[in-house]
C-alpha positions in Angstrom: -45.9 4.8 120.7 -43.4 4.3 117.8 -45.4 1.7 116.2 -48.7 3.7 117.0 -47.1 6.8 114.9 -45.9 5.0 112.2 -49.3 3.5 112.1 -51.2 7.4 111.9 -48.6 7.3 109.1 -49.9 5.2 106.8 -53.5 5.8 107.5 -53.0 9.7 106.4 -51.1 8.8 103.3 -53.7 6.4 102.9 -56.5 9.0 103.0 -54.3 11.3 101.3 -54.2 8.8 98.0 -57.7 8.2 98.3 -58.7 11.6 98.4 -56.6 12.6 95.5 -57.6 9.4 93.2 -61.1 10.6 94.1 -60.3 14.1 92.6 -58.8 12.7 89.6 -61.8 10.8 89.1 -64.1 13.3 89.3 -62.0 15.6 87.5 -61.6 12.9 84.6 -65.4 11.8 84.3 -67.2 15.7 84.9 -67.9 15.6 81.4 -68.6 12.2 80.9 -72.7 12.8 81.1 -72.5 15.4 78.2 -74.1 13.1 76.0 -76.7 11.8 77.6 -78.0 15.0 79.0 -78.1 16.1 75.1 -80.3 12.6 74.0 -77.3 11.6 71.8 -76.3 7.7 72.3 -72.5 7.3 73.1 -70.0 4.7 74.0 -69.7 4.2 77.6 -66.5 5.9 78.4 -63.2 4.8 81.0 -62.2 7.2 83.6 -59.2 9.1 82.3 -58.5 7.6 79.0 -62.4 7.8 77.4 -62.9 5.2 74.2 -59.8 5.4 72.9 -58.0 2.9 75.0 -57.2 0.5 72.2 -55.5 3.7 69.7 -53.3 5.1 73.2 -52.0 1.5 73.5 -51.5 1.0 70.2 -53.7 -1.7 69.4 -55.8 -0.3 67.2 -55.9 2.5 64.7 -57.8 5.1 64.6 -59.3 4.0 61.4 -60.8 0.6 62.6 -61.6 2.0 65.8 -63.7 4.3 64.8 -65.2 1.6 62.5 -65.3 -1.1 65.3 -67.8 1.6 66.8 -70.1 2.8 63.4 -71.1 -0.9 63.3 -72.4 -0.9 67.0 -75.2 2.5 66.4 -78.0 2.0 64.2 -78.3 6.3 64.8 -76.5 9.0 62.2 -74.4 10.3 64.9 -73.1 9.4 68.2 -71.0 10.5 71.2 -67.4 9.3 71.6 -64.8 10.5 74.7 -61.4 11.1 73.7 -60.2 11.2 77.5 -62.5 13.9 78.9 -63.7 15.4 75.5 -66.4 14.6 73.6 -66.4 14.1 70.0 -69.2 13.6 67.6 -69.4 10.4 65.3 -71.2 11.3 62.1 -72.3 8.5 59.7 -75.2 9.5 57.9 -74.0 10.6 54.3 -76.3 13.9 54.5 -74.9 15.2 57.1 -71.4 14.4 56.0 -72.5 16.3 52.8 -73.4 19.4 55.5 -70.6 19.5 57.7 -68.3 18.9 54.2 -69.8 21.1 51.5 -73.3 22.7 52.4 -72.3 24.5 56.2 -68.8 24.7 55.6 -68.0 27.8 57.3 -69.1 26.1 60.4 -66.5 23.3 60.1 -63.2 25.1 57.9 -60.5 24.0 60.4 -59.5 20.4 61.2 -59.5 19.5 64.9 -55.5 19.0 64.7 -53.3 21.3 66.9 -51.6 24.2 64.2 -48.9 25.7 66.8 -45.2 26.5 65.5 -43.6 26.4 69.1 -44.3 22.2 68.6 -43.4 21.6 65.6 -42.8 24.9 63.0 -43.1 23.0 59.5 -45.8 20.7 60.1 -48.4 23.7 61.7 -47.8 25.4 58.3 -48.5 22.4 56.3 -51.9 23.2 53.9 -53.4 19.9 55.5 -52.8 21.3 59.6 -53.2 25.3 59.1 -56.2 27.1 60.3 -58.6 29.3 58.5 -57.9 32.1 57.3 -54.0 31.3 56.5 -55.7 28.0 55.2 -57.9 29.6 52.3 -54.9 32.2 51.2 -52.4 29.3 50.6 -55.1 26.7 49.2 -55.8 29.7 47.0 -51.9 30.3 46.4 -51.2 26.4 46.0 -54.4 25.5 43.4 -52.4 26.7 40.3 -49.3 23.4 41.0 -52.3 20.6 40.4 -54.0 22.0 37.2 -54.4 19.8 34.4 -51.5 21.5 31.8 -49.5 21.4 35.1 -49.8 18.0 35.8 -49.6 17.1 32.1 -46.1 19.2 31.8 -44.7 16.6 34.4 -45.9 13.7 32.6 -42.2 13.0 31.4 -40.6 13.1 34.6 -43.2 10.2 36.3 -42.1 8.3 33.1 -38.8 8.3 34.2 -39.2 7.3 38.2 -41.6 4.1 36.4 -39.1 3.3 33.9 -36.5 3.2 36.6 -38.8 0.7 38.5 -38.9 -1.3 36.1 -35.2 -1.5 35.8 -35.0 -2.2 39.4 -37.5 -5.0 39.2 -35.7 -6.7 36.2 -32.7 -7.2 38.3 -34.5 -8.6 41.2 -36.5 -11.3 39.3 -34.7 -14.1 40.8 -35.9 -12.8 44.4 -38.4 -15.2 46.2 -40.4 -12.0 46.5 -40.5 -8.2 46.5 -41.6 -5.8 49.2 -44.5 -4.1 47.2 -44.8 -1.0 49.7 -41.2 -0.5 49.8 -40.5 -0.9 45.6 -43.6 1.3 45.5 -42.4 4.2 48.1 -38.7 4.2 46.0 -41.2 5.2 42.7 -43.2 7.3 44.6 -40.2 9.3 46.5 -38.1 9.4 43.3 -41.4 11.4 41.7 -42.0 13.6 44.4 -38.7 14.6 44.4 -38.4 15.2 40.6 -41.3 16.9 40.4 -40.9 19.2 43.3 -37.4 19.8 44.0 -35.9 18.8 40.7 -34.0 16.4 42.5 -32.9 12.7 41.6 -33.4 10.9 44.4 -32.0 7.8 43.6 -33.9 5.4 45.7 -33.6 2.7 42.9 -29.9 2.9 43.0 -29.0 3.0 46.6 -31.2 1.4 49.2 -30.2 4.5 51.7 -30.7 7.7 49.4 -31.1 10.4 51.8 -35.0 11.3 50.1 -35.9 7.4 50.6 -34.4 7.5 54.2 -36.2 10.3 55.1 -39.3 9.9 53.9 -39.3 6.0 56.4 -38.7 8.4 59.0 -41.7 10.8 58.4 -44.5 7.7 59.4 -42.7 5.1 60.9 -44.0 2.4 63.3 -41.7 3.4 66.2 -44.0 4.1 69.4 -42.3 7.8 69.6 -44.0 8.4 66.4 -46.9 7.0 67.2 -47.2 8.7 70.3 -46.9 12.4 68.6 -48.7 12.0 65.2 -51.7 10.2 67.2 -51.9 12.7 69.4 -52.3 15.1 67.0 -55.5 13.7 65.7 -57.0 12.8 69.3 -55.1 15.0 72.1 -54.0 18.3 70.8 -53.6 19.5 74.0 -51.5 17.4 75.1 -49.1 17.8 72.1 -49.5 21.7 73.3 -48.1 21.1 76.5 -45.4 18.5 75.7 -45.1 20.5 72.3 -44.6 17.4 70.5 -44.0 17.8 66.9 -45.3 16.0 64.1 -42.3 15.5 62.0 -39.2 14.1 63.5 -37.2 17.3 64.1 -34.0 15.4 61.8 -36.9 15.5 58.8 -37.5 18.9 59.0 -34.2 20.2 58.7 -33.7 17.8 55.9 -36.4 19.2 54.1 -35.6 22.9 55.2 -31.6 22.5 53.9 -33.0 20.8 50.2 -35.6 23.0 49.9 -33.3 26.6 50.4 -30.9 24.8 48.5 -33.2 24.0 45.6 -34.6 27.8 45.9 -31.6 29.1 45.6 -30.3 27.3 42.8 -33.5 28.1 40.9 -33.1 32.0 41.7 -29.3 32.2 40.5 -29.6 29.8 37.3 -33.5 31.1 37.0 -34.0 27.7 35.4 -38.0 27.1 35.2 -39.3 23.6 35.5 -43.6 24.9 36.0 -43.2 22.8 39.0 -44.0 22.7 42.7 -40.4 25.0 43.6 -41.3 27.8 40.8 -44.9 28.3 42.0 -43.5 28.9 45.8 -41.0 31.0 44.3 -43.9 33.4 43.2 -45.8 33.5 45.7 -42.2 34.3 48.3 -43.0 37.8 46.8 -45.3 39.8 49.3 -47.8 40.8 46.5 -49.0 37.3 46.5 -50.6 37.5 49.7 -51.1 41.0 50.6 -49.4 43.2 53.1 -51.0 41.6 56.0 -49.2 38.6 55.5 -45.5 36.9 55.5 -44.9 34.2 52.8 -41.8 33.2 54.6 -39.3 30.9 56.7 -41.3 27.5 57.3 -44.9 28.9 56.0 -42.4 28.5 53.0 -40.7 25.1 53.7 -44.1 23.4 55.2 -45.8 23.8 51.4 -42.8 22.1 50.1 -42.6 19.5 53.2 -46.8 18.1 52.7 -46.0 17.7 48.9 -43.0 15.3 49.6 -45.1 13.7 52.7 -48.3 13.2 51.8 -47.4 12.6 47.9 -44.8 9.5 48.0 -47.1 8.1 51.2 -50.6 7.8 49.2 -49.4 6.6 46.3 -47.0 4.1 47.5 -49.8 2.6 49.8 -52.5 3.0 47.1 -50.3 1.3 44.4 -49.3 -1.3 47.0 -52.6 -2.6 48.5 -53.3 -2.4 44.2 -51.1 -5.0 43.3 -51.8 -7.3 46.9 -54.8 -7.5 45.6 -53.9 -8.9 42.0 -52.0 -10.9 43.4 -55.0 -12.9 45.2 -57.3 -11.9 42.3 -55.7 -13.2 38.6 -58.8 -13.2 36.6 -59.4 -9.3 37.8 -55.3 -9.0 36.9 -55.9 -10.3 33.7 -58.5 -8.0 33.3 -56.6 -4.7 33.6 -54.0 -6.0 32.0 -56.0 -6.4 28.6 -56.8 -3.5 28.8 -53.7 -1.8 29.3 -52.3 -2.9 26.3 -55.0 -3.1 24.3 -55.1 1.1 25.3 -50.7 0.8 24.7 -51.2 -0.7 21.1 -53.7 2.3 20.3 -51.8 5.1 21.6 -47.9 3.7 21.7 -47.5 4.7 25.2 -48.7 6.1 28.2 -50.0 9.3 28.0 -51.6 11.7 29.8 -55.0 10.7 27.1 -54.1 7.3 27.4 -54.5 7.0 30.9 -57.6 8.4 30.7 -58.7 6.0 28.4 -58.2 3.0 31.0 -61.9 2.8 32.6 -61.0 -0.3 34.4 -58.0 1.0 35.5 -59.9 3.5 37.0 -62.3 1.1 38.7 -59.2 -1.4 39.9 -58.0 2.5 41.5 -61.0 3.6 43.0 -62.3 -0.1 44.9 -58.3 -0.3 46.0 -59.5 3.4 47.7 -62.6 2.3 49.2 -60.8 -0.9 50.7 -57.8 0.7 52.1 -58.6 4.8 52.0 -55.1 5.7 53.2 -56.6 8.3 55.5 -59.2 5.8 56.9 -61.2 9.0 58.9 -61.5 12.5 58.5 -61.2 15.5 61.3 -62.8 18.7 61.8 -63.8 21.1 64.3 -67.1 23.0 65.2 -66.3 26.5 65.4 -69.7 28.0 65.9 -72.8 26.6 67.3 -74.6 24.5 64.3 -77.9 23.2 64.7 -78.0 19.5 62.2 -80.5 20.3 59.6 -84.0 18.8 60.2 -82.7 18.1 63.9 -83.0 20.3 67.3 -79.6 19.1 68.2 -77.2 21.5 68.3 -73.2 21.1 68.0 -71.8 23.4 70.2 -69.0 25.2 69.6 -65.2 23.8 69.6 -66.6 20.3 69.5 -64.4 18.2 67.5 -66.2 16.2 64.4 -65.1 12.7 63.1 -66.2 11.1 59.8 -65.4 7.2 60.1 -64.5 6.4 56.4 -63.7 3.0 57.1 -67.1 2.5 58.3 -68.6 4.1 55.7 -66.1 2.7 53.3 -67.4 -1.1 54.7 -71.0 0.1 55.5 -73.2 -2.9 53.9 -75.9 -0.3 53.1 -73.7 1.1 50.5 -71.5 -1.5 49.4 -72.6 -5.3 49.3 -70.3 -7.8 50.7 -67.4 -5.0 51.2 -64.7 -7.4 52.2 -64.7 -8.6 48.8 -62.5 -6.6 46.3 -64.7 -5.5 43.7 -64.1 -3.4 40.9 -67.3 -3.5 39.3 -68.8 -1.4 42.3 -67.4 1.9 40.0 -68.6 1.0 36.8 -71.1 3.7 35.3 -74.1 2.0 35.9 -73.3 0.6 40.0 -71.6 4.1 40.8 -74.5 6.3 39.6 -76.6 4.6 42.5 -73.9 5.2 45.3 -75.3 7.5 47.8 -73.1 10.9 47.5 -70.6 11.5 50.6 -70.4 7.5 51.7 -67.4 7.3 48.9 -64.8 9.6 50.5 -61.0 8.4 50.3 -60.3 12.5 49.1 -62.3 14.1 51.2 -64.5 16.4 50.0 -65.4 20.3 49.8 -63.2 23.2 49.8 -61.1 20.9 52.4 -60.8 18.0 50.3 -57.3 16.5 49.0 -55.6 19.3 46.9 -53.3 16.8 44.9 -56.3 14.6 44.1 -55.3 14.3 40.4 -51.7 14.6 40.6 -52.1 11.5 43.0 -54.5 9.4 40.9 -52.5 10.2 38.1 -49.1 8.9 39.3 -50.8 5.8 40.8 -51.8 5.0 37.8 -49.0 5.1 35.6 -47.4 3.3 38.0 -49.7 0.4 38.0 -50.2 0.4 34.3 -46.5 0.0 33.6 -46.0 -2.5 36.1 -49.2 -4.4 34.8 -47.9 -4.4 31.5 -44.9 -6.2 31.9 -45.4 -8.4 34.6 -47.5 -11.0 36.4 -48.0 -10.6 40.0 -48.2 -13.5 42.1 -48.5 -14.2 45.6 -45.3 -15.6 47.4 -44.9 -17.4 50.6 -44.5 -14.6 52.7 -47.6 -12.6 51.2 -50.0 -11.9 54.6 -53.7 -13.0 54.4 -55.7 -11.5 55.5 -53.4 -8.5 56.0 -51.9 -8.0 59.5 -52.3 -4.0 60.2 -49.8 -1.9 61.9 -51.7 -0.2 65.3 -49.3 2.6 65.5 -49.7 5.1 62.1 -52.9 7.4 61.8 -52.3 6.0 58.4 -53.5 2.5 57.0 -50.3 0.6 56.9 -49.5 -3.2 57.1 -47.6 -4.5 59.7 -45.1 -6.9 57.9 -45.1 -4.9 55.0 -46.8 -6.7 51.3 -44.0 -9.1 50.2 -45.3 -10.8 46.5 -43.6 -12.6 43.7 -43.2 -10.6 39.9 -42.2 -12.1 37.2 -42.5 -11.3 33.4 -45.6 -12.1 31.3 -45.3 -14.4 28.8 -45.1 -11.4 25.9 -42.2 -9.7 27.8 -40.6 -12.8 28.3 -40.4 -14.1 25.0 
């Protein structure tokens, strides 16, 4: 009778687990047939985990996973499951032009979680907030990046160059340099110049807090992963974990500098027409109206995306710049003419005399199309839109992803894309590139906010590296590039070690 009872045992837990991995199951898949009913072909999704598999392991990003699938649909949209939700795919450049520009109102917010009990910087960051907060501070925020502001700070990204230059001098006997790393000092040291009137040092000591803290804000560690992923492809479970984006030690770094910086600027009431004085206007409830607080993070999270998203882009853009240099002399050689042939005109590097440097623009712009930092854009469907010249309808609170790495390597657009190619951007070539399949900004009243400002210190950066030194490839420079699966962002694994060393003018 004993061994009879503990046999009854097992067979109810036994029916017990089945019944409940049955529930799961059906609870996990009840959506999986909203594609098909709607005619729209999608990737055959996994109980539980949908199509993204690969990006919750960690073995893919989302950028090339997206991409992995754009090159398996001939159609200009298709269905995706991110566990049991269904996301739209759009790669027709028309639509992208609709969803961006033409039927914005449908499509203002992005589809990442904006909730201050997770994380209360990051969901007051211009890049995370929801509309209508989002168009009063893009409003608020315009007047940092004009032109006369960008050119007034000309001086200061002078000074971060010049210092990495310096650094580089006294490294020259290295087998090789880390070119994201010496990049992310120059880009760090800017940022924080430029908006907190800080020197950050990064040049001087390999663990200045600013350079320290901005490794932290997208590192490779699978905690980090785990949150800033899940931001992009499971806000609700960032919701109910309340995970937040930043590492928690970041924001109060950026919280204590920035009050600091702000109060400083109020009792000496220096003015620097830079990032700090603009937020110091608009702290004043006028700005806004009455209806809304300019205040505590909403204050600190403006502050917070400038130092995050400004040394990030540039130190990846310039980096993946000079890897491919490295592997491409005669294209170096190139830029480089032109460079000084542009110095010996003007004497330095201005503001016109960067301008001035077509190629260097073209050198920029293929470097973005190769390696958009940002390799897919978000957003969500907040009312029912019908895709013009369609019957197909996206329904409300469906979330929207535009794979930019697909487009970005789409052969229709861009012949042999693997190839780096600056000639792609020259006036005559980019005049016949379709509008909206050329999108490492973004575009519309959602597109990149510190567009220029970015460009601009990319630029200078390149240009007075280029100048002075040949770039070669070292021993330890990857090829092909070995990406890192864990960043949102497009990051190489191993970093982009490669060799400088003076040209033959600076060297005489």
């Amino acid at each position: 009778m004993y061994l009879l009872g503990v046999s009854f045992g097992y067979i109810e837990i036994a029916v017990v687990l089945i019944t409940l991995s049955y529930v799961i199951y059906k609870y996990s898949t009840r959506n999986f047939d909203y594609w098909k009913k709607r005619g729209v072909p999608y990737v055959k999704p996994l109980p539980l985990i949908g199509n993204f598999l690969d990006v919750f392991t960690f073995r893919r990003t989302i950028g090339h996973h997206l991409a992995k699938y754009y090159n398996d649909f001939e159609t200009p949209y298709f269905g995706m499951f991110v566990m049991n939700t269904p996301h739209l795919i759009v790669k027709d450049p028309n639509i992208i032009k609709s969803i961006l520009v033409k039927d914005f109102n449908y499509f203002q917010d992005r589809n990442l979680i904006s909730d201050e009990k997770c994380d209360g910087v990051s969901a007051k960051m211009l890049f995370m907030v929801k509309n209508p907060e989002w168009k009063l501070l893009r409003t608020k925020m315009t007047p940092v990046f004009t032109t006369g502001k960008i050119k007034s700070m000309l001086n200061l990204i002078n000074g971060a160059a010049d210092e990495m230059v310096t650094y580089i001098n006294k490294n020259l006997d290295k087998n090789s340099l880390e070119a994201k790393e010496l990049c992310a000092k120059y880009s760090t040291n800017v940022i924080a110049s430029c908006a907190f009137g800080i020197d950050a040092h990064s040049f001087e000591n390999e663990n200045a807090e600013f350079r320290a803290v901005g490794r932290k804000m997208f590192d490779s560690h699978w905690k980090t992963a785990f949150r800033q992923t899940s931001y992009f492809v499971a806000p609700s479970l960032v919701k109910l974990l309340r995970l937040p984006f930043l590492d928690p030690s970041v924001s109060r770094f950026v919280r204590e500098v920035f009050w600091a910086t702000i109060a400083n600027r109020e009792k000496t009431n220096v003015k620097r027409n830079d990032l700090i004085d603009i937020i110091i206007k608009m702290k004043c409830q006028d700005a806004f109206g009455e209806n809304y607080k300019f205040e505590g993070d909403k204050v600190v999270a403006q502050a917070a995306q400038f130092y995050a998203a400004g040394f990030e882009t540039v130190s990846a853009t310039m980096s993946f710049t000079f890897y491919e240099l490295c592997l491409q002399p005669k294209i170096q050689n190139r830029l480089r003419s032109e460079i000084k042939s542009v110095l010996s005109r003007c004497g330095e590097l201005t503001y016109e005399a960067l301008q001035d440097m077509k190629y260097l623009h073209m050198v920029i712009c293929e470097t973005l199309r190769k390696y958009p930092v940002l390799p897919f854009l978000d957003r969500l469907c907040l009312e029912d839109y019908t895709i013009p010249g369609t019957n197909f309808v996206i329904e409300k609170g469906t979330p929207v992803f535009i794979p930019m790495f697909g487009l970005h390597y789409d052969t229709k657009y861009f012949a042999d894309p693997e190839t780096y190619d600056p000639e792609r951007f020259n006036d005559e070539n980019k005049s016949k590139l379709p509008s909206y399949a050329y999108l490492p900004f973004g575009d519309g009243p959602r597109n990149c906010i510190g567009e220029r400002f970015g460009l601009l210190v990319t630029k200078l950066g390149v240009a007075k590296l280029i100048a002075k030194y040949d770039i070669e490839k070292s021993e330890n420079t990857p090829i092909p590039i070995n990406w890192d699966p864990k960043t949102f962002l497009l990051s190489a694994r191993n970093g982009l070690p490669m060799k400088f060393k003076k040209t033959v003018s600076d060297a005489a």
